[in-house]
C-alpha positions in Angstrom: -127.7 126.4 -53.8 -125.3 127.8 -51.5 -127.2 130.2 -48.3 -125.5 133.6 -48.2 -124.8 134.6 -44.3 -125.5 138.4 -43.8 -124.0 139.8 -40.6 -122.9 142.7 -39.1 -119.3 143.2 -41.2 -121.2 142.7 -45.2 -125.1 143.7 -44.4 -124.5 147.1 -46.2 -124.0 145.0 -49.5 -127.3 143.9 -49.3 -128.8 147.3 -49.1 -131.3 147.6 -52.4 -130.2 151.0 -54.6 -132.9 153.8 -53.7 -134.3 152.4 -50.6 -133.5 151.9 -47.1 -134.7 148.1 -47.3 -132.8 144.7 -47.2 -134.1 142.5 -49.0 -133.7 138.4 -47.2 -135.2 135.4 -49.4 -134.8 132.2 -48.4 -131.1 131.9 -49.5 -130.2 133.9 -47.2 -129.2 133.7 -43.1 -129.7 136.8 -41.4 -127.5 137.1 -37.9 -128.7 138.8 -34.3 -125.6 141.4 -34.9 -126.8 142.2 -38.6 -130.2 142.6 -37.5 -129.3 144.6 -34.4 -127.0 147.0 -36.9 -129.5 147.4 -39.7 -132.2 148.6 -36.9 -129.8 150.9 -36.0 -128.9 152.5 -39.2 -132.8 152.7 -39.6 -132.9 150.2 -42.5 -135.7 148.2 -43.3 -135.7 144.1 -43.3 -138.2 142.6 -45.9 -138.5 139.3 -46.3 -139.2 138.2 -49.6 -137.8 138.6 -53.2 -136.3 141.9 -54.5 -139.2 143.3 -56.6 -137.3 144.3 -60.2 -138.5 147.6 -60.1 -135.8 148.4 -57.0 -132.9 147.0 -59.5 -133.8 148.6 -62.8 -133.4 152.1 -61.2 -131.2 154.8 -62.9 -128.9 156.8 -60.7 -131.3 159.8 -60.9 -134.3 158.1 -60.2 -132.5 156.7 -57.1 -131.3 159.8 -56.1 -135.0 161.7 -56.5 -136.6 159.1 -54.2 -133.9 159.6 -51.8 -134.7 163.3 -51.5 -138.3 162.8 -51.7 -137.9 159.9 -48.6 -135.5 162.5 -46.5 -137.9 165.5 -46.8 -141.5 163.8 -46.2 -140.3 161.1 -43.6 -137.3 163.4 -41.7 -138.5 166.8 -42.5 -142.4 166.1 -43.1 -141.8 168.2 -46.6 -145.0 167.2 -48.5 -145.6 170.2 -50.5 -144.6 169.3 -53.9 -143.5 172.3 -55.4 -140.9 172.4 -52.7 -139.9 168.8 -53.3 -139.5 169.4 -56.4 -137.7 172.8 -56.1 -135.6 170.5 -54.1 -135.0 168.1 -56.0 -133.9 170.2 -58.5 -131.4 171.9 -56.8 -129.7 168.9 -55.3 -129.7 166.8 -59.1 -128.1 170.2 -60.5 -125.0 170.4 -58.0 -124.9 166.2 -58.0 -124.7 166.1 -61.8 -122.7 169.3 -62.4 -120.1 167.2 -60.0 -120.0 164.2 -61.8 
C-alpha cells in the first residue's frame, strides 16, 4: 500500500469531522512544515487509527461538540444549562440557514 505524505499545503484534509485532531497511522508521512502548521492552528496530532465513532458523526452532532469544545476549553463555559442554552441558539440560526 501506497504512504500518503501530509504536509503543509493538504494537512487540512486530514482533519477528523468534529474534532481538532489529525489522525497519522502508519500509512502515513507527516512533514516538519505540516507539523509546524497544525501546532499553529492548535490542532491535535494522534497517532494511531481513526476511532469510527469520529467518522459516523452527523453534522449536528459535529456541530454540538464544536460549541461544547469552544465554550469549556476557550471560554471555561462549564455550566450546562448555558451550554446548552448555547447550543441551542447556534443549531437554530445554523439550521434555519441551511
Amino acid at each position: 500500500m501506497k504512504k500518503i505524505l501530509l504536509t503543509k499545503n493538504n494537512y487540512k484534509e486530514y482533519i477528523s469531522k468534529g474534532s481538532s485532531n489529525i489522525y497519522v497511522d502508519n500509512n502515513m508521512i507527516l512533514t516538519a512544515g505540516a507539523k509546524d502548521e497544525i501546532r499553529k492552528n492548535n490542532l491535535k496530532i494522534v497517532y494511531g487509527e481513526k476511532p469510527e465513532q469520529d467518522s459516523n458523526l452527523s453534522e449536528e452532532e459535529i456541530l454540538k461538540n464544536k460549541v461544547i469544545e469552544i465554550l469549556k476549553q476557550d471560554h471555561n463555559v462549564t455550566d450546562e444549562q448555558k451550554v446548552d442554552k448555547v447550543i441551542k441558539i447556534v443549531l437554530k440560526i445554523v439550521l434555519k440557514n441551511k
